[in-house]
N, C-alpha and C positions, 0 to 999 in steps of 0.2 A: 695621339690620333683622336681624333672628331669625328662623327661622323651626327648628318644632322636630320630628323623627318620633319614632316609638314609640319608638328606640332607637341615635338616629342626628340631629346639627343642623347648623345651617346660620349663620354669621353673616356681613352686609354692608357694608361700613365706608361711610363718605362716601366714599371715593377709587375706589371701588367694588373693591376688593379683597373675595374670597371667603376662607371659614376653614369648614373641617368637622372636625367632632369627635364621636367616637361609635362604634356596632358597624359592622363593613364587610363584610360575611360575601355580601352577595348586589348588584346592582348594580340599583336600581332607577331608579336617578335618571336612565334614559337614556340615559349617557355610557358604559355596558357593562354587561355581567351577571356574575356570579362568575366567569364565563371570561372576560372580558373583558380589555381593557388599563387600566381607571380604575379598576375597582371602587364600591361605594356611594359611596364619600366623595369620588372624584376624584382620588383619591393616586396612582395606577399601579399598584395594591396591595389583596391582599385584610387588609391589618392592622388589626386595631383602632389610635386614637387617643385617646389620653385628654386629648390637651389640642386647644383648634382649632391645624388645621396650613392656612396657606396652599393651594386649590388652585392650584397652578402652570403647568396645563394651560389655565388659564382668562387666564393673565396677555394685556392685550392685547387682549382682548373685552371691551365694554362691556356689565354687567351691571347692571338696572335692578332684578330683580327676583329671589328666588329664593322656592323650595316644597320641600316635600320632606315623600313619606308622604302621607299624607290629606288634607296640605294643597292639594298637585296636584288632588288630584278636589274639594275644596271651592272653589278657584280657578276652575275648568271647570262649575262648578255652579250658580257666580251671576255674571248681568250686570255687576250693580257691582263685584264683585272684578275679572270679565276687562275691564272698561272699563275700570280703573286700572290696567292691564297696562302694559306695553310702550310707555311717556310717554315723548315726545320732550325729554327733560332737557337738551337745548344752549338753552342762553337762556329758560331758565323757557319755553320754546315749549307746553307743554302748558296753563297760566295763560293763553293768548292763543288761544282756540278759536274759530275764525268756520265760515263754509259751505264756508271754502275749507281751512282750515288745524284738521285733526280732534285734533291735540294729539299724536298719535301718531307712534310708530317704528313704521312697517311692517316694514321690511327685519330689526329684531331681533326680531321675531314670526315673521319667517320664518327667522330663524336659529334659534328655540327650538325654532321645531318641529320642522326638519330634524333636529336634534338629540335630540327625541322621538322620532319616528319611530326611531330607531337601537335603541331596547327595543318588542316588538311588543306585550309582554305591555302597560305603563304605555299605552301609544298606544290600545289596544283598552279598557283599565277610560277613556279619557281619552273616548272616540268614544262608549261609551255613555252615559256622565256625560253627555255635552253634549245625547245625543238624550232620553235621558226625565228630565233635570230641567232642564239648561239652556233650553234652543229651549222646551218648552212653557209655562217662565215666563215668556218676551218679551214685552213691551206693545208693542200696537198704535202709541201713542202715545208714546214716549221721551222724557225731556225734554231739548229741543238736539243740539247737537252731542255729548254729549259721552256722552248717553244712547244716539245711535247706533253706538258706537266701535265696539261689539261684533257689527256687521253687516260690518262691514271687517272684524273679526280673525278670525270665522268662516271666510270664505273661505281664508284663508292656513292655518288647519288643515285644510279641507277638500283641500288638495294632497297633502295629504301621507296622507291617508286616502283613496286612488282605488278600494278593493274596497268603502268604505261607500254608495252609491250611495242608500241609504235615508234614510240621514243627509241627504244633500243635498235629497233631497225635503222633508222634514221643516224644511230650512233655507229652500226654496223655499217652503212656505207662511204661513213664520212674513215672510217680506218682501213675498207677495200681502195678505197683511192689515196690512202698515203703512199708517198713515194716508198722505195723500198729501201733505200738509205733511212727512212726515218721507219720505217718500220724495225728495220733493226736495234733502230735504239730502245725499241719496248721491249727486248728479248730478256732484261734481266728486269723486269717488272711487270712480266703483263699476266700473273699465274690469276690476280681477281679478273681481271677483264677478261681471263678463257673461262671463267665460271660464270660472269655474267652474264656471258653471250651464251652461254652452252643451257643456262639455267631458263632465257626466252625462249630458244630451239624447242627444247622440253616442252615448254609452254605453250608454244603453237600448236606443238604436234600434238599434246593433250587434249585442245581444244578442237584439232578435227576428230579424234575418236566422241570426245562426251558431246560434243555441240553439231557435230557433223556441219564444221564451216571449213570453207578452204583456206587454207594460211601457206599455201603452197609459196607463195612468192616470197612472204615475209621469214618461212621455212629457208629456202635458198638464200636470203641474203644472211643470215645470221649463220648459218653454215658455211656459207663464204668465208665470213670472216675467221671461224674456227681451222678453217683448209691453210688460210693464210700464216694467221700463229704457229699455225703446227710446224709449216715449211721453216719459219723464223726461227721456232725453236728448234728443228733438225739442224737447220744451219750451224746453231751455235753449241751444239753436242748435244742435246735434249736433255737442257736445264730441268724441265719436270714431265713428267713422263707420261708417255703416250699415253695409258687410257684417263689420263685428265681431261684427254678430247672425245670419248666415246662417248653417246648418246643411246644406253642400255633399250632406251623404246625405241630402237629404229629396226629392233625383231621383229613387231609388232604391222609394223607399214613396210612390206616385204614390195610388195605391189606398188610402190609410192619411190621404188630406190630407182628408179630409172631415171630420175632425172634429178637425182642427188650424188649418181654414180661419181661424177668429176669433183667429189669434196669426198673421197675415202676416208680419211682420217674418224669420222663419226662413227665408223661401223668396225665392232669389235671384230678379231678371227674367226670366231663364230658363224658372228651374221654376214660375213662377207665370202663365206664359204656356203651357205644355204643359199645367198644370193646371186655366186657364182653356178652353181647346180641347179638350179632353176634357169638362169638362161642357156646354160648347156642342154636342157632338156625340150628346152623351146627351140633351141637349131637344130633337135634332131627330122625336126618336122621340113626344116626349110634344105633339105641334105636332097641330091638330083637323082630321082628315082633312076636311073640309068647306069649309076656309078655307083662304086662301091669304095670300101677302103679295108680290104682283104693283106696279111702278108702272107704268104709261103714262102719256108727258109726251112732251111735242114740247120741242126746243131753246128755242125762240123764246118761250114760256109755261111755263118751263119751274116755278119758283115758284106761281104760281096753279096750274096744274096737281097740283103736289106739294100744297098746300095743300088743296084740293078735293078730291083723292083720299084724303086724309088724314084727312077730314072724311066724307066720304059714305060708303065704304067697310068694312066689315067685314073684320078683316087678321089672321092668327094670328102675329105675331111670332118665335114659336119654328121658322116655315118661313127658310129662307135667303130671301134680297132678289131678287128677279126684276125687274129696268128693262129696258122698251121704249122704244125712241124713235122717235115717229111719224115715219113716211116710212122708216125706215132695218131694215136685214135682223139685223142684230146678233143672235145669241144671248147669253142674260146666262150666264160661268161665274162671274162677277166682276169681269172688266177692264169691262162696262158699267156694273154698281155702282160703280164707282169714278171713273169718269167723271162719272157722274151728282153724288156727291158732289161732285166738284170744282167744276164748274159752280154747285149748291147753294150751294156755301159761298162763293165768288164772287160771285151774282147778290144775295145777301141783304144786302149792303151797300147794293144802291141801292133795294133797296126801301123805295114809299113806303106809309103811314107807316114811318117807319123804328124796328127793333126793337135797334136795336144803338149804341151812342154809341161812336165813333170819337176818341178822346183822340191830338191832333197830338203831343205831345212823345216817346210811347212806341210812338204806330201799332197799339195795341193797342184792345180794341171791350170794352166792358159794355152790362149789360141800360140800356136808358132806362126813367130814373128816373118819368117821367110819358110814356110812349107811348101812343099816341093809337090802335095797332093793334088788331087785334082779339083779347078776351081769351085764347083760347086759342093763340093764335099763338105762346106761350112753353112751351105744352104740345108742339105740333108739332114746332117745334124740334127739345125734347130725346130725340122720337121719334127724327126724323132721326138726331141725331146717334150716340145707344145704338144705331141699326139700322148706322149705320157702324162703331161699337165689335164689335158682335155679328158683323157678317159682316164683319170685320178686314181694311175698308177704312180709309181715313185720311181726314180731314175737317180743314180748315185754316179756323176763323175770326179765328183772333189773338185767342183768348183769353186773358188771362195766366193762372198758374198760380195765382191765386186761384179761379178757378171749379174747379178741381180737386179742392181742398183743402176747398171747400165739399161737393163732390160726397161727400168720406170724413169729413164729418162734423170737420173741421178750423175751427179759427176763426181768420180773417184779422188780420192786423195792420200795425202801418205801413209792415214791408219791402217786403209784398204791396201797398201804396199808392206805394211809390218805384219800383214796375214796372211798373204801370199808367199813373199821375200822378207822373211825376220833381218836376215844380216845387211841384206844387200837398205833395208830401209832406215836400219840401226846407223848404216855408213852415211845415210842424207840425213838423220838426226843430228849427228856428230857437225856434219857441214854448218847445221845451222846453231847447234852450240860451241863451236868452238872459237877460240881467241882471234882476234884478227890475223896479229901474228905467224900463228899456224897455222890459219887457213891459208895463208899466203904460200905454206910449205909443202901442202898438198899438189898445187899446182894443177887447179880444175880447170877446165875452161866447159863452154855449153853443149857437152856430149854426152851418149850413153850408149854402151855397148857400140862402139864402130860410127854412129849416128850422130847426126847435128842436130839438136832439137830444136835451135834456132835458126833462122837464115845466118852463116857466116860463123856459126858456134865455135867451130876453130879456133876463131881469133878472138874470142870472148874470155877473158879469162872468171874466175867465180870469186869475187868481193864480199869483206862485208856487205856492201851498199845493194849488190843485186842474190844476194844466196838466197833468199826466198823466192825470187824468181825462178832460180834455176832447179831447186827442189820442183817447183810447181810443175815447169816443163819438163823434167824427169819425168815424174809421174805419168804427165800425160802424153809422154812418150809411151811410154811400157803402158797402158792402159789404153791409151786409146791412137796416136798415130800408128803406131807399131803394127797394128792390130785392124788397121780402119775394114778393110776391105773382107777379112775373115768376120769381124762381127757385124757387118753390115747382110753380109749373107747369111750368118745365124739367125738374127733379128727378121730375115723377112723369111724365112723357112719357119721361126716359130711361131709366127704371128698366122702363120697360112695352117701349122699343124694343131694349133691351137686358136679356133676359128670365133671364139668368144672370147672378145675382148675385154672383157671383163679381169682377166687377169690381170691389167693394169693398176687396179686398184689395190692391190696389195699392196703392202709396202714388202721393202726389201727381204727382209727377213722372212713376213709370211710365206715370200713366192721361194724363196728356198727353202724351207720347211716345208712345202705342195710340191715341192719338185722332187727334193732331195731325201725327204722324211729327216727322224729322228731318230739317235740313240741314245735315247734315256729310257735305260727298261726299269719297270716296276712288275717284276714279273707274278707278286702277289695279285696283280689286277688281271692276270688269265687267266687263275683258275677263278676269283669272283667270278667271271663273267660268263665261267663256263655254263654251256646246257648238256644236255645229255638225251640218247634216244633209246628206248632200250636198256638204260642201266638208270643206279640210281646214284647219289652219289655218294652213298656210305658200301658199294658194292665194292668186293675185294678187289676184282679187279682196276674199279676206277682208283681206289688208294694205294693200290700197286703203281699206277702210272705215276698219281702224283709224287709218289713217294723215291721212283725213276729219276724223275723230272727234276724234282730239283737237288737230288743228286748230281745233277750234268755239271760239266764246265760251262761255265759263260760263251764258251764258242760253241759249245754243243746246244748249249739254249738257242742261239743266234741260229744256230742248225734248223731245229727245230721251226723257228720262223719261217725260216726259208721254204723249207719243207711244205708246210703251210698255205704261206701266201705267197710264196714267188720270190721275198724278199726278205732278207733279215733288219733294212732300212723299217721304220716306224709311221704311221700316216697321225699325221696332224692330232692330238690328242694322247697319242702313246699307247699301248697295251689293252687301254679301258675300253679304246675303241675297236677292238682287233672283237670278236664273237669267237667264241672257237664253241664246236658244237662236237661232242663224240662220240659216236655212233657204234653199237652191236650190230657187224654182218651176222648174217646166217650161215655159217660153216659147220659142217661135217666136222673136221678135226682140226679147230681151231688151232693149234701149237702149229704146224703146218704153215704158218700162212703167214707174212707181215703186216704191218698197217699201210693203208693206204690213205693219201691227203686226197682230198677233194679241194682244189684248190682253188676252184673260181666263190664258194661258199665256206670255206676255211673249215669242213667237216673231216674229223679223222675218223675212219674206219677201224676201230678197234676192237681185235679178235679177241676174244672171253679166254685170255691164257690159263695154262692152269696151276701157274707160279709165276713168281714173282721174277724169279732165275730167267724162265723163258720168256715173257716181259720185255727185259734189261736188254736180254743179246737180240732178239727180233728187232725193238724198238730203234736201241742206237744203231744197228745194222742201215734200218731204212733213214735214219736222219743224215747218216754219215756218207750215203749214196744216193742225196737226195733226187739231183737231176734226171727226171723222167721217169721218177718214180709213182710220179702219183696219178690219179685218174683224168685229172685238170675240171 
């Protein structure tokens, strides 16, 4: 290979030996400048050469490619030149291009550049070659693999260009308008290109705190493109993992996420929960001073009540939750909303007709497919359950995280049926691995449960050639035909009980961990956190409790929660976040008396026993008879 400048060449043998010959007066080639230690040609030397001389500096590096003069910026100019860049020449590997294996050397793309980068003048004619002729000839459409090279070797010049921040944007929309077939082919290569883009982001936002400029826009499109990667890489089981995409300063511009909302992916659980409570706190203002959103329900009716009220009533959702419970004094701050939900979500399994199909292998509930209740009873629902999300109570039906992921606009597939239905999705595994043979001896055709998933499924039998099809329509049978009209009316019941939309931004997991809570206790982290009013905490009494406590069974600790807060489910953080405060009444004759929860503030009333004995039996007495035990 040859390559020639105005006044100065280059030649490349097969063994990859370098030879320069020519004027050497100034060092463009990167490797130094007239002051430098190479000079133009690479010699160590500002000499002319008239014949090619070995560079000797290069022995030792593997050189696939060389430029020099106007060739560099015609390189940097065109796709196809920089896609035939930087080939992985060990075993003709570049001739074997699949989705996984791009043909390329990255690692000598990053050597070339580091090496670029060493002349600022070359580096700078190179960053604008790439922003106004390169990037704005990129097609949508690339052909294969091999057409996208040049989305991978972008990035690695973009390191070494950190003051162009324009460039990157301009890089950033040239991969928001890739098709999404070609997008997918970056899924097993693009973990530099989510750091470059993420490492601008940063950048911008840096610069509206110290510089107070707006970079709002150039903010949005380089998050765009992180929204994008993320989907790409969900798609393909999330090759690297989600907080690769978080953007740790976007705590910081709390007030700025309003119109970053639609690119979730950037905002840890955290910050997407301070950001969802903040505009919760902002609709409580836009709520119709006329309406309220009050329940009263007795224990014992307590469902038919919920439903009837649900039904008759006029209710502004944007108010916080108010529950009464007949016969009882309770004030709602919250611990009786929470209550209430728990009970709720409890009692609706035995209701008849029953609105929820209990699947024995996984213990987990879906909508029934043919339920016989009444139609809007899927609307109610997902009132209930949005007004638990909204006033950030926790609400436990053993849904699996397929209803989740429906909620974000996600589409189910068979892992989400191996969590639901282990056997029944074990049996469509088996379909799609087994012999042809045998699958012949199954004798499937396109049904499920009584149902044609296809037009005409009867007469469809299950082949090798279509059994992934037919797994797929399974699925979205049980998941979503089956089910249309039941989660269509959940979905707009919880959207109306949970009136800030912002819950969309979760991803799937988050919004059932906010709905659902957790069980992972660390129960070391309640008494860290405890406070105390009136005791101290080396007081007999108070190491009488502890020392109760965790004596308990695991179900009596759970007890204990409940007791508590309404729930023995966990809110978003676990234990550390629960405050338990425990408080010395003023009694006469404390032994007398049991403890009481304060349950909208997680305060336990605990009387000054005067043993350890009388402690134990008071204590587990009130854990063990929790409901309407406590003051609320």
């Amino acid at each position: 290979m040859i390559a020639a400048g105005g006044e100065h060449s280059f030649a490349l043998s097969l063994s990859g030996a370098v030879f320069a010959w020519g004027k050497n007066s100034a060092g463009q080639l990167g490797l130094g400048d007239k002051k430098g230690e190479y000079g133009q040609l690479g010699h160590n030397s500002n000499r002319d050469e008239l014949q090619p001389r070995l560079v000797a500096e290069l022995s030792g590096s593997r050189v696939t490619q060389i430029a020099c003069g106007r060739e560099i910026m015609q390189t940097f100019s065109s796709a196809s030149t920089l896609n035939g860049s930087f080939l992985n020449q060990s075993d003709d590997n570049h001739y074997q291009t699949t989705m996984e294996n791009s043909g390329l050397d990255l690692s000598l793309a990053r050597l070339a550049f580091e090496k670029l980068a060493k002349n600022e003048k070359v580096l700078k004619q190179v960053g604008s070659v790439v922003q106004e002729k390169l990037i704005p000839s990129l097609c949508p459409k690339p052909a294969g693999v091999e057409g996208m090279r040049v989305y991978l070797i972008l990035p690695e010049l973009l390191r070494v260009l950190p003051m162009d921040r324009e460039l990157c944007v301009k890089f950033s929309e040239a991969v928001c308008k890739l098709h999404p077939l070609n997008l997918k082919i970056l899924e097993s290569f693009f973990k530099s290109l989510v750091k470059v883009i993420k490492s601008a982001s940063k950048w911008f936002l840096s610069q509206m705190r110290t510089e107070q400029k707006d970079f709002r826009i150039s903010v949005e499109k380089t998050v765009a493109v992180l929204q994008k990667l993320y989907e790409v890489n969900y798609n393909a089981g999330r090759k690297i993992e989600d907080r690769n995409f978080y953007i740790d300063e976007m705590n910081l511009f709390i007030q700025f996420t309003e119109t970053l909302i639609l690119y979730p992916i950037i905002f840890d659980m955290e910050t997407k929960c301070k950001v969802f409570k903040l505009f919760t706190m902002a609709l409580f203002f836009e709520a119709h001073v006329a309406l309220q959103n009050h329940l009263h329900v007795n224990r014992r009716s307590l469902l038919t009540d919920t439903f009837q009220s649900l039904r008759s009533k006029a209710r502004d959702c944007h108010w916080p939750l108010k529950v009464k419970f007949e016969d009882e004094d309770g004030i709602d701050h919250g611990g009786v909303s929470q209550e209430f939900f728990t009970i709720f979500a409890r009692e609706i399994h035995s209701m008849e007709p029953r609105m929820l199909e209990l699947h024995e292998d996984s213990r987990l509930v879906w909508f029934m497919p043919e339920g016989r209740c009444e139609q809007d009873a899927y609307y109610f629902l997902g009132i209930v359950c949005g007004m638990a999300l909204y006033n950030k109570c926790v609400v436990h039906f053993h849904f699996p995280l397929t209803l989740f992921k429906k909620l974000v606009g996600l589409m189910p597939t068979l892992e989400d049926l191996k969590e639901l239905s282990p056997i029944e999705a074990r049996n469509l595994q088996g379909v799609l691995d087994e012999d042809e043979d045998v699958l012949e001896l199954l004798d499937l055709d396109f049904t499920a449960k009584g149902h044609e998933i296809v037009p005409n499924g009867r007469e469809i039998p299950v082949t090798k050639s279509n059994r992934q099809k037919y797994v797929k329509a399974y699925v979205d049978f049980i998941f979503n035909k089956s089910v249309e009209k039941q989660f269509a009316g959940f979905l707009k019941g919880f959207s109306e009980g949970c009136p800030n939309n912002l819950w969309k931004m979760f991803l799937p997991e988050e919004l059932m961990a906010l709905l659902s809570g957790n069980v992972v206790y660390v129960w070391e982290d309640l008494k860290k956190n405890a406070k105390y009013q009136a005791y101290e905490p080396t007081d007999e009494n108070i190491q009488n409790f502890w020392t109760v406590f965790t004596e308990l069974s695991e179900e009596k600790k759970k007890n204990f929660l409940s007791f508590m807060t309404g729930s023995h489910r966990l809110p978003v953080g676990g234990l550390a976040k629960i405050k338990l405060t425990i408080k010395k009444p003023n009694k006469p004759n404390p032994d007398d008396f049991y403890p009481v929860a304060h349950t909208c503030f997680c305060c336990l009333y605990l009387p000054n026993y005067s043993s350890i004995h009388i402690l134990r039996e008071k204590f587990v007495h009130a854990i063990s008879f929790y409901e309407g035990f406590g003051e609320q």
